[in-house]
C-alpha positions as CSV (number, residue, x, y, z in Angstrom):
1,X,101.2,3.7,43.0
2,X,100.2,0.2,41.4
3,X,96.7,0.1,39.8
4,X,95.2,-3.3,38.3
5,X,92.1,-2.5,36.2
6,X,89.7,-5.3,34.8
7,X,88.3,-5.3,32.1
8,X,86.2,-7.7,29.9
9,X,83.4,-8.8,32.2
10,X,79.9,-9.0,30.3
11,X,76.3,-11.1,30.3
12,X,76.7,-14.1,28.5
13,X,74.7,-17.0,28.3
14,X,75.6,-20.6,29.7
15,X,78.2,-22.6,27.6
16,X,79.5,-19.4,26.5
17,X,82.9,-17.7,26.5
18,X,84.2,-14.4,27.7
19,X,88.0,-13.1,28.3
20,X,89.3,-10.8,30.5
21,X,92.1,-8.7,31.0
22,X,94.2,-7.0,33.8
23,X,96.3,-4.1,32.9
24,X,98.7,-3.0,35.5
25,X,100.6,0.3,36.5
26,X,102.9,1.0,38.3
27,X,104.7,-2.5,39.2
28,X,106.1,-4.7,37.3
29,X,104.4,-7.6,36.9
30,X,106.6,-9.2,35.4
31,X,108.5,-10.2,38.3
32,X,105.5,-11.1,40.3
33,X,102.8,-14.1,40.5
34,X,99.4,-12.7,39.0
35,X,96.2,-14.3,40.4
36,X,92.8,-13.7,39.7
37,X,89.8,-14.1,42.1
38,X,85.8,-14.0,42.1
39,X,83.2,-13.1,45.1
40,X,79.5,-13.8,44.5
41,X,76.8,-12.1,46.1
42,X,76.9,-13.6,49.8
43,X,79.9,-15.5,49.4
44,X,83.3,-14.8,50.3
45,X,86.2,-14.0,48.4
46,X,87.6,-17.2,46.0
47,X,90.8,-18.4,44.1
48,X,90.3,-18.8,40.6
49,X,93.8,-19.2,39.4
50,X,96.9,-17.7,39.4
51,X,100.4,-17.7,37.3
52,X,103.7,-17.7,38.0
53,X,106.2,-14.5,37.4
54,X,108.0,-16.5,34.2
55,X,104.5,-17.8,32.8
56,X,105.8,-21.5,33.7
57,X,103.8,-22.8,36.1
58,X,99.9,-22.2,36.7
59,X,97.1,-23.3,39.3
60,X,93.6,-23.4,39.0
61,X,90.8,-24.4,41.1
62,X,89.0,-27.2,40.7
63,X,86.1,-25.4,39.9
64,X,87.1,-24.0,36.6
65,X,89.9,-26.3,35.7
66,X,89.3,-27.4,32.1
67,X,87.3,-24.5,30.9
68,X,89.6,-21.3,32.2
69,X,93.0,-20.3,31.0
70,X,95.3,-17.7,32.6
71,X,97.9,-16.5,30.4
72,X,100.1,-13.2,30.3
73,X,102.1,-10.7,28.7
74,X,104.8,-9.4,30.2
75,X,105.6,-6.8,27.6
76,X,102.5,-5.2,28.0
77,X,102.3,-5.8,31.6
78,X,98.9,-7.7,31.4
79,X,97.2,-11.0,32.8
80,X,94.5,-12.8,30.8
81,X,91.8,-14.9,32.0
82,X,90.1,-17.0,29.3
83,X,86.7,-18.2,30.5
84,X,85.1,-20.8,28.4
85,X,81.9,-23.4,28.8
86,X,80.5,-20.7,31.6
87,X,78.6,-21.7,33.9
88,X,75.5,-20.1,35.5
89,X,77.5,-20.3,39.3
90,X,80.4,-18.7,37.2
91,X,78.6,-15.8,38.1
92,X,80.6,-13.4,40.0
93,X,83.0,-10.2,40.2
94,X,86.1,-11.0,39.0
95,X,89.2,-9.6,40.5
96,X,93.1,-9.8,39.5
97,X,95.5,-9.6,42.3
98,X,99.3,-9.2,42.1
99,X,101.6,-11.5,44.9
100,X,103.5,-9.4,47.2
101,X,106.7,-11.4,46.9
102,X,109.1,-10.6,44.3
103,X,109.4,-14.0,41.9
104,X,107.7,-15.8,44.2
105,X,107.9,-19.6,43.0
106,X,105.0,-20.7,45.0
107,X,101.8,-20.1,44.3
108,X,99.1,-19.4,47.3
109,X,95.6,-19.3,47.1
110,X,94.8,-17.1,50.2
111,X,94.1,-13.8,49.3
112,X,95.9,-12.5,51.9
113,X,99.2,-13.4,49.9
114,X,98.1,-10.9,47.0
115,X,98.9,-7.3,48.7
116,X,97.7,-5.3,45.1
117,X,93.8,-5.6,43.5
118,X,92.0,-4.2,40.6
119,X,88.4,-2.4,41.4
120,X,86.7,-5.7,39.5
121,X,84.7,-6.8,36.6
122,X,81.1,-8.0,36.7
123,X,80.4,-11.8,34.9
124,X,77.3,-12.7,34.8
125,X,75.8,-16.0,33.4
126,X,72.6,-16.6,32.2
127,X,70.8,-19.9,32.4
């Protein structure tokens, strides 16, 4: 059974930084595109960014590009998301998501492409 749990997520105030992490079980995720997502209250479901299976290649939305890194570690089996310069519309539950194809070489941004996701992590920015 593969489990993604989040962790990291926190009350910080705007302009400042927060990381999180994604520990998964039960997969490899080494061998698979890691992507993490955010939903706001009323809003749907966005792409934030994902990574490719080697680390090689990433994608971020516009939205955070310049201020979020995603980076991972395949020995541990983790995905990181570096958030810096937050934003008060930041503000959201943060999701990781693992790719269901096996070293996929594209990355999608539909969540319908991710078929694994952690339970979430709350980020909240203060004004």
């Amino acid at each position: 059974q593969v489990q993604l749990v989040e962790s990291g997520g926190g009350l910080v105030q705007t302009g400042g930084s927060l990381r999180l992490s994604c520990a998964a079980s039960g997969r490899t995720i080494s061998n698979y595109i890691m992507g993490w997502f955010r939903q706001a209250p009323g809003k749907e479901r966005e792409f934030v960014t994902a990574i490719t299976w080697s680390g090689g290649s990433t994608y971020y939305a516009d939205s955070v590009k310049g201020r979020f890194t995603i980076s991972r570690d395949n020995a541990k089996n983790t995905v990181y998301l570096q958030m810096n310069s937050l934003k008060p519309e930041d503000t959201a539950v943060y999701y990781c998501a693992t790719d269901s194809r096996y070293r996929g070489s594209y990355i999608y941004t539909q969540s319908r492409s991710y078929d694994y996701w952690g339970q979430g992590t709350q980020v909240t920015v203060s004004s």
